[in-house]
Each structure stands twice: as C-alpha cells, then as structure tokens.
N, C-alpha and C positions, 0 to 999 in steps of 0.2 A: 517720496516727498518732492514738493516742486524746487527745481533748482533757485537760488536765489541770480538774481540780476544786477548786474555792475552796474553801474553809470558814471559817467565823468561829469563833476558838477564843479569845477576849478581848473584854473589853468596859465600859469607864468613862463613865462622867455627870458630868455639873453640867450643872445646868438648873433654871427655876424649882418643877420641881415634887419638887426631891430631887435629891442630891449623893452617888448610890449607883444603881447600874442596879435594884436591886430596892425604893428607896425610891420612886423617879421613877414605877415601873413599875403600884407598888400605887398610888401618886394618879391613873396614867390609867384601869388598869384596875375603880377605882369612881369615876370622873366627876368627880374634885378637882380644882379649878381652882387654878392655880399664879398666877395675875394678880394683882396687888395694885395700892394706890397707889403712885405714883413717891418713892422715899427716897433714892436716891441724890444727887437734885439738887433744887433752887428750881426748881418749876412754874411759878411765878406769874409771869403773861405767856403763858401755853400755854392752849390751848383742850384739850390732850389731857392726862390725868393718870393715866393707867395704863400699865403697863405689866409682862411677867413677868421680872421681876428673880431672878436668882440671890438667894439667902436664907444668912445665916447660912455665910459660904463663909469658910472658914478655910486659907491657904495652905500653911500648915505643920503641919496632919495629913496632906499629901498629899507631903510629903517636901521641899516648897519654905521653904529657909532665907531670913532676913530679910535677910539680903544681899546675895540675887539679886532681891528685888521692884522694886528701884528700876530696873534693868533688860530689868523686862519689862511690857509694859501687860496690862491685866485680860484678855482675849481668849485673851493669849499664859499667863498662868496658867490660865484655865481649861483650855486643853488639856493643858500639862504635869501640871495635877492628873489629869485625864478619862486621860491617856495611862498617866502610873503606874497608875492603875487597871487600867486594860485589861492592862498587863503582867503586873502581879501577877496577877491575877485567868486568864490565859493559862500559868501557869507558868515562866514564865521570870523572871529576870532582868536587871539591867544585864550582868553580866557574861556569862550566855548568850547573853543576845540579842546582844552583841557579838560572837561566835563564827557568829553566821549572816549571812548574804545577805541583809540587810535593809534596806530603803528606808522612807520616808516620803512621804507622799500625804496632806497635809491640803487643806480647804477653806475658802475666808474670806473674806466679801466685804466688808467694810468696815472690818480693822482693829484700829489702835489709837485710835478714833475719842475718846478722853479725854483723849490727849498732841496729838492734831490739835486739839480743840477748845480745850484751855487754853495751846497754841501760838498760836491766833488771838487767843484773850484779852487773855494779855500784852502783842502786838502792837499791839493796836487801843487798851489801856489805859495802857501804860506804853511801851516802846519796844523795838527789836529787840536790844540789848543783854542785856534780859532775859530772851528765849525760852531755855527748859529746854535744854540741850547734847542730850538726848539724846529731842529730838521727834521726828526723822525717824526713826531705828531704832525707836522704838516703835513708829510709827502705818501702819509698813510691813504690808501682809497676809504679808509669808514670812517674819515676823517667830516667827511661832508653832509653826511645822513647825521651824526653826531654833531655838528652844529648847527643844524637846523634843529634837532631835538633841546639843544640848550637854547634858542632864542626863542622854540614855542613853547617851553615847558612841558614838554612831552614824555613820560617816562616809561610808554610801551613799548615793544620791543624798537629796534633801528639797525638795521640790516642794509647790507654794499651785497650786490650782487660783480660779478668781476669776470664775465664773460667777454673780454674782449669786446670787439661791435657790436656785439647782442648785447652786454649788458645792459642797455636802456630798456632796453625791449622785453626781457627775461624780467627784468624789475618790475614792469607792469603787468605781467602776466603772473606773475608769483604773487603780486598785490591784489591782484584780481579773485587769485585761489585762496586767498588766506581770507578774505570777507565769504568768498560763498563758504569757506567751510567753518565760519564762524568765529574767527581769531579775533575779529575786529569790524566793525561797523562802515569804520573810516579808513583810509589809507592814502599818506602823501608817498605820491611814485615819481618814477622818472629817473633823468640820467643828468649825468653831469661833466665834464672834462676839459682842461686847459693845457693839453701837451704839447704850447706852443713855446718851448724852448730850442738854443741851439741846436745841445743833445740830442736830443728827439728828434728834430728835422735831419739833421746828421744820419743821426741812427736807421730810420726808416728810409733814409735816400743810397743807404749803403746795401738795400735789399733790393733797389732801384724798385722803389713803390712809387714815388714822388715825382708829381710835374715836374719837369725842367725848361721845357719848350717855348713857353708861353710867360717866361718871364716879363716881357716888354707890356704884354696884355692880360693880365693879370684874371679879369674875367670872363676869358675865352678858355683857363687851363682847364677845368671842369669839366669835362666832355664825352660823360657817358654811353657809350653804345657806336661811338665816332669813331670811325676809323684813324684818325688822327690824333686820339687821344694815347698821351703820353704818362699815365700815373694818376693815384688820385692828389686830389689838394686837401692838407691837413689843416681842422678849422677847432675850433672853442665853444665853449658856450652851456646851456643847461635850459631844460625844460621839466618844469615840473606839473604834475596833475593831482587834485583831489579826488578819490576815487571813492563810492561809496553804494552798499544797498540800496536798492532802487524805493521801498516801501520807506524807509531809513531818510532818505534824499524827499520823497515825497510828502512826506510828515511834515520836514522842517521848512517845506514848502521853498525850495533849492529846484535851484537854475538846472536844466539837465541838458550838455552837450549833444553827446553820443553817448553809446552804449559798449561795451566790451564784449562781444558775444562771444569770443572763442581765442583760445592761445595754445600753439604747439611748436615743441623744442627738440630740438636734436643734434647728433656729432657726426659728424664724416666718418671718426674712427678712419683717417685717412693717413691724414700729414698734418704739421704746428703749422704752414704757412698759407697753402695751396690747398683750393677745395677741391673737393673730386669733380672732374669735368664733367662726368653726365648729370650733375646735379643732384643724383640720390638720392644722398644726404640732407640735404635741403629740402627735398619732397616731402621725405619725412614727417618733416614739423607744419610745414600748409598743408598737407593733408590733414594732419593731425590738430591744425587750426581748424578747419574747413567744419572737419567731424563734430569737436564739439563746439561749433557755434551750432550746428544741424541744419545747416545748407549744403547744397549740392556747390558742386566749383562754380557751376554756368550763374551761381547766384549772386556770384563776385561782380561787381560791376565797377572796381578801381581797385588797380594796385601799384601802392607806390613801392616802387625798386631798392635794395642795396642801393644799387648801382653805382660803382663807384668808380668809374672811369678807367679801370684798368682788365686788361684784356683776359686776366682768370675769371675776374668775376663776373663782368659783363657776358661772355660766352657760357660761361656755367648755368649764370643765375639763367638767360634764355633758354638753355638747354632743359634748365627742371620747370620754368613754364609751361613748355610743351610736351612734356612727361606728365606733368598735373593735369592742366588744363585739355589736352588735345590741339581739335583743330579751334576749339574755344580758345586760345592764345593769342590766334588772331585776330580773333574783334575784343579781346577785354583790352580796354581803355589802359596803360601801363606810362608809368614818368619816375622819373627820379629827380628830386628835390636837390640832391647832393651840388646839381650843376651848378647852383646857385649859392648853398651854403659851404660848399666844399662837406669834406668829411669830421664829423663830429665826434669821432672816436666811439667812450663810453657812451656818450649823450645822445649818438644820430638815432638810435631808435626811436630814443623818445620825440626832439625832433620832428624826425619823418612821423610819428604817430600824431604828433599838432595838427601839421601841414593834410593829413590824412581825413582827422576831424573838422578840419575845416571846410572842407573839399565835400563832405558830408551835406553838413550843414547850407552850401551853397549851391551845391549842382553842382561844381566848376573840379575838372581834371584841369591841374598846375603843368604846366612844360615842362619837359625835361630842352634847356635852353641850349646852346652850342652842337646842335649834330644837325652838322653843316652836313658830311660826308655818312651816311649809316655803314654803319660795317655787315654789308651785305657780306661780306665774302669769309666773313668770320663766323657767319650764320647770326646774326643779329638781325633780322628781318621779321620784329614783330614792331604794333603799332607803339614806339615810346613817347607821344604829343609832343610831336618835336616841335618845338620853338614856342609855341604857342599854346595857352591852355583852350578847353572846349568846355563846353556849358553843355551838360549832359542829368539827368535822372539817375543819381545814387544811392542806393538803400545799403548793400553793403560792400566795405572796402576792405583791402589787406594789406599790412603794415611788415614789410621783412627786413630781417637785417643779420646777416653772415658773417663770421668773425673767425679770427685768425685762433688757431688748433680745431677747426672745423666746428665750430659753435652756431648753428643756425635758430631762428627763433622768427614766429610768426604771432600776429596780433588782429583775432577780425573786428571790425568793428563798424558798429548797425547805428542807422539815423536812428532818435532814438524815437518811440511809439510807442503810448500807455494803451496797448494791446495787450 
C-alpha cells in the first residue's frame, strides 16, 4: 500500500525573536538576536541575567479574552496564540476544523513553571491556606494542548509529549505517524514552553548549564560551537504547525509549506544529564530519520543543529555528524538557530523545525551568529555558516534536537513537490 504523505499546510510563532512566522523568520534569517536582559523577574541573587524572553506579547490580538487568562499559565497562552495562528493562517476555521478528524500532538517540557514557582512562594512565605486554587491545573505540561482543544472545540484525542528538548520534535513526528496510520486526517503539533522563572534559572545555573559571561552583552551569550562559549541561554515561546494528508491538504485546495518525509527517535541509555560523547545515541534516530524519509545522508542538504552552546553538546552533536555523515559532514551546509533565539526548552524543536521550513522554502541556510573563535580544538571543525547565512539549493533538510535523560529525535523534511 503507498504510504501516505504529510505536509505542513499552517504555521504560528511566539518566540523571542517575533510573534508572527514571518517576523521571527526575518530576525534569524539576518543574524538578530532575540536575547535580552531578564524583565520578567528580580535577578538579583542570580549569577545569570539573560535570557530570550517573549517581547511585547499581547493575548488578546490572538483571540484570547481576559477571562480566560486567569485560567491558563503563559506556556498554555502562548500556544493557544501560536495555535490560532497556524489555523488561520491554514485556512480553516473553529468551525471547519470541527468537521474533521482532528487531534492534537503538542510538546512541553516544563509547564506552567510561574504557578509552580509562586505556589512554593506562598508556601514557604505565608502558609498553605494561601496557595492559588488553581496551581496544579496551571503548572500541569497537558495543560496547554488542553487549551487549545477548548478554544477550537476539538474533542479528538490531545496529547503532551514530555521528552525534555526533544519534546517538540517527538510531537511532530508522532503527529506525523498518527495521520499516515490513519488516526486522523489533520493534526495541530508543536511545542510550547515558558520556564522563565527565578527557579528555574536558579535551578539550571546550579548544574552550571547557563551563560553567565555575557551578562553586560546579552546577545553575544548564545555562542554555539565557540570556543568561548559559556552555557546555553534559557528562552520561551511556542510554535505551532497544522499538519495534514497530502491528497486531504490537496482537495481542500490548502497552502502546502514543506513536507515531513521522515522522523527517528532514540535514548542514550546512558546518563539523566549528559549525552554520550561519541554521539551514538543520537545517530540512532537521523539515521533512523534519514531511512524512512528514503534518502541516502549525501541527500541532506541542511541541518539545523541542537546546538546549544555548551561544550557536551556541541562536541557530541559534531562527533555523531561524522559518524553519520562521513567525510560528507564536511560540506553539509550545518547552523544552529539557538544563537539567536537562545534555548526553547520543550518548544526548540518545534522552533528549529519553522526556521528549517523556511530555509526550504528559500534556498537560504540562516547563521549560526557569535562564533567569533570555532572550537577547533574541541574538534568542532565542521562548516556551522558562521555569521552569516548562504543562499544555496535545498530539497531536503534535518531538524535535531537532544534532551536531557538522553532523548534524541530527528525530523526530515522535503521542499514540498506534487511528484
């Protein structure tokens, strides 16, 4: 039987670098860094002060009335904004999209980390009497696929994927498998996350993951593959995708991006923190990407990176390129997006898979911006389009994203062609 064909025929953002897919898009694709100082909260006591904050995010140009905010925490907004988007922007609306087969496949790995944090607050300051009523349904991660299913009226299934980094990624790739094997026609995917509280910045700076360095330059801390790079930088935000049968997408006579050819996932089975350094584990799953899109590697012609400025993963992720790839490593075109947006947690896959499809769609490999110094010496000596993006011939690309208990996950994805 012929396999069936994905396509991406929707597409919404919020992210630090633009709250529109074609605002976001123009800040990566000329090297605009979205990082800023931390505004949301009181640094002081933090060694880390940056971070890529959502900007100027307004919930109610995005169809979200002030009566439902108290309801849902920032995470769980920014995907019902990102999600509207993608609808509209797909052709459909609540009411069509209600007339199809349609499910939901988001990703999120930490939440409603603001109603957790000012839940432990109250506790620790005042007494358990005055914890918020409604902490636990915030700070839940199915919190957010779950309200997007109450604003579109959706009553198929609605699933959190909770892979760590990969969960954006994994969410598209299981969205993917669930239309070819018939579950559903249609499928809103993607990722979602806001783990920019004290806490959390705390918490992650106590593993020493986090910039510190580059406090003063806020858009310099991002600095994938540099030798001078100090941690990654923790960001926000949500991307969502309408995903749908290609014959299905064709009929309704729908917009068609790119195409989904192939998704492969895997574990280190190593360690919770640290990936295994020859990259194995991570081979795994792009090979296993690679297989079933039914391309050879040499057919790759962009891949955007984890990459996530710190020296596990930078050195790893290189190390399984050229375990995959060969001496083919050397000329595949390779960037990471992160520089720019910092890290997106649950969300960066999905993210890096925008910024991926758009890169498609254009010709154009985006920079990986700040690598001033390459870390030749740490064996990072592949080409990462430092500073600059190139205007190159793309048919297909690769979308990775590595997460912490050794969670790897890859996403091919093909210009798209009624071939």
């Amino acid at each position: 039987m012929e396999r069936r064909r994905i396509v991406i025929t929707g597409m919404g953002c919020i992210s630090p670098v633009g709250n529109a897919v074609e605002a976001a898009w123009h800040s990566v694709r000329n090297g605009i860094s979205g990082i800023s100082e931390i505004s949301l909260f009181d640094t002081s006591g933090l060694k880390v002060k940056v971070a890529g904050e959502v900007k100027d995010f307004d919930p109610a140009a995005f169809g979200i009335e002030r009566k439902h905010l108290r309801r849902m925490a920032r995470f769980s907004r920014f995907a019902v904004a990102a999600a509207n988007q993608a609808v509209e922007d797909s052709g459909y609306d609540r009411e069509s999209l209600q007339k199809e087969k349609c499910g939901i496949v988001l990703g999120s790995c930490m939440g409603g980390m603001e109603a957790l944090s000012e839940g432990f607050e109250t506790l620790c300051s005042k007494d358990s009497d005055r914890i918020p009523p409604l902490t636990i349904p915030l700070m839940l991660t199915n919190e957010a696929a779950s309200n997007v299913s109450i604003f579109l009226g959706l009553q198929g299934f609605s699933w959190t994927m909770g892979t760590a980094c990969s969960s954006g990624t994994d969410a598209i790739g299981l969205a993917a498998d669930l239309i070819k094997a018939g579950r559903c026609n249609v499928c809103i995917t993607g990722g979602t996350d806001a783990p920019l509280t004290k806490f959390s910045i705390a918490s992650y700076d106590a593993l020493l993951a986090l910039s510190r360095n580059f406090n003063g330059s806020p858009e310099k801390s991002s600095r994938p593959f540099d030798r001078d790079r100090d941690g990654f930088v923790m960001a926000e935000g949500s991307v969502i995708f309408i995903l749908e049968e290609l014959e299905h997408a064709k009929k309704r006579g729908a917009k068609i991006y790119a195409e989904v050819a192939g998704f492969g996932s895997s574990c280190d089975a190593y360690h919770i923190t640290s990936p295994l350094k020859d990259g194995s584990g991570a081979a795994i799953a792009v090979k296993e990407a690679i297989q079933d899109a039914g391309i050879n590697p040499e057919d790759l012609d962009y891949y955007n990176a984890h990459g996530t400025s710190t020296e596990a993963n930078d050195i790893t992720e290189t190390n399984m390129l050229k375990s995959v790839f060969g001496d083919y490593a050397y000329r595949l075109n390779i960037s990471s997006t992160k520089s720019m947006t910092g890290h997106l947690i649950g969300a960066s896959g999905a993210i890096e898979a925008l910024f991926t499809v758009k890169a498609l769609q254009e010709n154009f490999v985006p920079p990986t911006i700040n690598l001033e110094n390459q870390d030749f010496e740490g064996g990072c000596d592949l080409n990462y389009t430092a500073n600059k993006g190139v205007e190159k011939e793309l048919n297909y690309a690769a979308s990775v994203s590595l997460g912490f208990g050794g969670h790897n996950s890859c996403l091919i994805l093909k210009k798209y062609s009624d071939l």
